[in-house]
N, C-alpha and C positions, 0 to 999 in steps of 0.2 A: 504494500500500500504506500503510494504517494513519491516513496524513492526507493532504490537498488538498497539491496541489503548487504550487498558484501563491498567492503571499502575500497577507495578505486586503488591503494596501492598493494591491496592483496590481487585485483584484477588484473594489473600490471606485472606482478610477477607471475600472478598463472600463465597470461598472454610468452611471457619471456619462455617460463618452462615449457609450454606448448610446441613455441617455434623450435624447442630443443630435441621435439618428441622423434622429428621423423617422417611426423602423418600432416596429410594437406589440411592447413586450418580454411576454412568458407567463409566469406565475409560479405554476405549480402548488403548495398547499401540504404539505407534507412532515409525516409523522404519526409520521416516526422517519429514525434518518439512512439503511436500507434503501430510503427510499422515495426519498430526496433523491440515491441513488444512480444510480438507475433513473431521476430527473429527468432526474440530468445525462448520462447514458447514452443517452437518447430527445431528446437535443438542444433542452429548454427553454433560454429565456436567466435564467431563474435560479431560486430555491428560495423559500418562503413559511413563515414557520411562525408559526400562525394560532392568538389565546391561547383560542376557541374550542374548537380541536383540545388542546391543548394541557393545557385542565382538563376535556375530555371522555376525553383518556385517564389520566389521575390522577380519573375517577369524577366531577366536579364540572360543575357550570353555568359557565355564564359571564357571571358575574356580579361578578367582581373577588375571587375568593378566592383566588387565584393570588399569590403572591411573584416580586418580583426574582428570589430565587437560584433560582425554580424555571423561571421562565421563561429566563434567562442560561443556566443550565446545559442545558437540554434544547436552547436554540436553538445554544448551539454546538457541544453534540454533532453537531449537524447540520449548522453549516456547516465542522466539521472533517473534513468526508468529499466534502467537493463544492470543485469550480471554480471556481463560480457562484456570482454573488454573492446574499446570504443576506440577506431583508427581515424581518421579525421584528415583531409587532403589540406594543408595549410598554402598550397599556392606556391608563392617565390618567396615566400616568407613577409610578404608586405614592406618590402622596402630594405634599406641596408643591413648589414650585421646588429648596428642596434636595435633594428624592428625585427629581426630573428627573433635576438634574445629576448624581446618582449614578448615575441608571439609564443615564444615555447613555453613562457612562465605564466603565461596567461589560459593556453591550456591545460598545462598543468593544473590551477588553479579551477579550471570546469572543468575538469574530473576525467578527462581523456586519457585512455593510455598510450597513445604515443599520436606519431602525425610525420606526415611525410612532409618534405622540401623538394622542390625540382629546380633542374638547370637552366631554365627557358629565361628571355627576358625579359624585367618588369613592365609593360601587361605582356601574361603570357595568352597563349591560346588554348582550345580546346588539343591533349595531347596527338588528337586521330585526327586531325587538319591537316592540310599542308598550307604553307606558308609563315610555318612557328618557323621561329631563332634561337638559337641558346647560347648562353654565357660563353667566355673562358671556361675553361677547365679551373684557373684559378678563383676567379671571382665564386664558384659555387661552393670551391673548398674554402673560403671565407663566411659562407650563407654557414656551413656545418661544421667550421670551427666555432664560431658565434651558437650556436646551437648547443653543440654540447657544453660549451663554458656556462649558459645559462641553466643548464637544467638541473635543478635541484633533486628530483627522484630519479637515482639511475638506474630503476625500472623501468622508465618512461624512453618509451621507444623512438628512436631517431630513425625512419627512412629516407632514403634518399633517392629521388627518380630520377632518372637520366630520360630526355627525348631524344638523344644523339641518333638514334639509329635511322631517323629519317632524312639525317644532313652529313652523320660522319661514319654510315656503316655499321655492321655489327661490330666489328674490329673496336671504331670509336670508343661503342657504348659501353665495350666489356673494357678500354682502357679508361675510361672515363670510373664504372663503377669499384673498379678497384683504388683508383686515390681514392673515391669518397669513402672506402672502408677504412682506407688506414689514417682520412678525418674525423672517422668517429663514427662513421654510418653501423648503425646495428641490420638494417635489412636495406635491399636493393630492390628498387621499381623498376625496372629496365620498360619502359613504355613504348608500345606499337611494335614489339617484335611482330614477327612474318607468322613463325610457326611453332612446332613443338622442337623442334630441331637447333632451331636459335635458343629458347630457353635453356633446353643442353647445355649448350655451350657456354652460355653467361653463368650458368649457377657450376661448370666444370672450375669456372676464372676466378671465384671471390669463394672465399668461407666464411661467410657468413650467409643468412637466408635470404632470401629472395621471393618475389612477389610476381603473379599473373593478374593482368589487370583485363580482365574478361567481358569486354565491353560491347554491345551490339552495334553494329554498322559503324563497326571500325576497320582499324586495318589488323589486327590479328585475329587469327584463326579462332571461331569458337571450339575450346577443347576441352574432351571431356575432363572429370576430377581425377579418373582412372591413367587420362592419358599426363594430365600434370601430375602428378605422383611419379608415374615410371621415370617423369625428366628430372624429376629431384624438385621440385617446384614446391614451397614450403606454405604459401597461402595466395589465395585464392579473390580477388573481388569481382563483385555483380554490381555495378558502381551506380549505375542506372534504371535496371531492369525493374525494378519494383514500379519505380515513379510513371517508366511507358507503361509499363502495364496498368497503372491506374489511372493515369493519361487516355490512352487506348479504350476505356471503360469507359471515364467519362464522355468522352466526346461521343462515343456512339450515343450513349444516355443521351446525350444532350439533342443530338439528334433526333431522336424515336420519340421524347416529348412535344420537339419543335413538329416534327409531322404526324403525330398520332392524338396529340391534344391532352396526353394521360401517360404518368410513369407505370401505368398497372399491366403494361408486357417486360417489364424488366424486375420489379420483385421478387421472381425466382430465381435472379441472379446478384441478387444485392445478400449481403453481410446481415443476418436476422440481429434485431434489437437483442435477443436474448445471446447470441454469441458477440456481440460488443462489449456487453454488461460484464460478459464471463472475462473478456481480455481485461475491462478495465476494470477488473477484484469489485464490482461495486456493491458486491457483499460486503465483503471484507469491510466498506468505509459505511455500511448503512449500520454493519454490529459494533466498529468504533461509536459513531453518533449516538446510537443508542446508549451505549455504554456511559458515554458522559454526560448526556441527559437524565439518566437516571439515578447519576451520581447523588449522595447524601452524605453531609459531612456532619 
């Protein structure tokens, strides 16, 4: 009832132990904290909230028009409601090494267990575009020196995403993610790889874990959890896919009222009152009420 029960730096170290396990962690991303509900209810090993998603429900592209406090506040509304530890896309970090360190200590602070930085330049672009740029090699091992000097819990996971592979090759992106390891990087986003074969490769190049960013109508392969596993691929995001598919929902919806005059051909396909209530414990908060109303001192 009302917030997560397990404290976010015992989440943080499950999150740690996890990525040490072996097995692909799945990380569905969450389009509000209803969803991240329902994550952790359906037995994912943890929640995503994706700055894609993020400025496509505040109306925007994604394109770096997003804030700090916009992004901090909506991701920990999110991971205030779940178990599971909460990865969070921080962008380019909002500006220089000192808005790193702000941003990481600010998440920290809303209860995320880690967050990734990428190499692109401030505004960046969506990762599966063409026409993004990215940094030096130097300037982003400054974004993750800055990173880790801030971080106060060193459970609190630093990722690091490289886009190189659409401007410097896979060569680039696998020389690019190894400085970022030896900056401090605890996991690698290697983003828009081609196939399952390139991941190979990149997770053969760094020891440390590594991430599949499994995005629809992009440019890497949809591949199964079975086939990331056999490549060594340590976790897993659906960055998007919740949000089109509620997308997708609504707008038919939205249609079938505008030409049928009546939502009563789509109630058999809508979420029942009574499985809302059960997601949002509202037992749980009507037997607290009670409780205190009938408090007698």
């Amino acid at each position: 009832m009302l917030h997560a029960r397990v404290p976010v730096h015992e989440r943080r170290a499950a999150l740690r132990a996890a990525l040490r396990s072996g097995r692909l962690l799945r990380f569905p991303g969450a389009f509000n904290p209803l969803s991240a509900v329902l994550i952790t209810e359906l037995g994912f090993d943890g929640v995503y909230v994706s700055g894609a998603v993020l400025a496509a429900d505040l109306a925007l592209p994604d394109i770096g028009l997003t804030t700090l406090t916009e992004v901090a506040t909506r991701a920990g509304q999110i991971a205030r409601v779940t178990d599971l530890p909460t990865l969070v896309d921080a962008d380019t970090g909002f500006g220089e090494p000192m808005n790193v360190a702000r941003t990481i200590q600010t998440l920290e602070d809303a209860g995320l267990a880690g967050c990734h930085l990428e190499d692109q330049v401030n505004p960046k672009r969506c990762g599966h575009l063409d026409g993004k740029t990215v940094v030096p090699t130097e300037e982003m091992l400054r974004r993750l020196r800055a990173a880790v000097a801030a971080r106060r819990d060193p459970n609190f996971l630093l990722c690091a995403r490289t886009d190189a592979r659409a401007l410097e090759g896979l060569t680039g992106a696998i020389e690019r993610a190894r400085a970022y390891v030896d900056a401090g990087a605890d996991l690698i986003f290697p983003e828009a790889l081609a196939d399952a074969s390139e991941f190979e490769a990149l997770r053969g190049a760094v020891d440390v874990p590594i991430l599949a960013n499994m995005t629809e109508f992009g440019k890497s392969e949809l591949l199964t959890t079975s086939t990331l596993e056999s490549v060594g691929v340590n976790l897993v995001l659906y960055p998007v896919t919740l949000l089109r598919i509620a997308m997708g929902a609504v707008e038919d919806g939205l249609r079938r009222i505008a030409t049928e005059g009546t939502q009563a051909g789509l109630v058999e396909h809508m979420q029942t009152r009574a499985r809302l209530y059960e997601l949002l414990d509202y037992s749980a908060y009507t037997s607290f009420d009670a409780s205190v109303l009938t408090f007698r001192t």
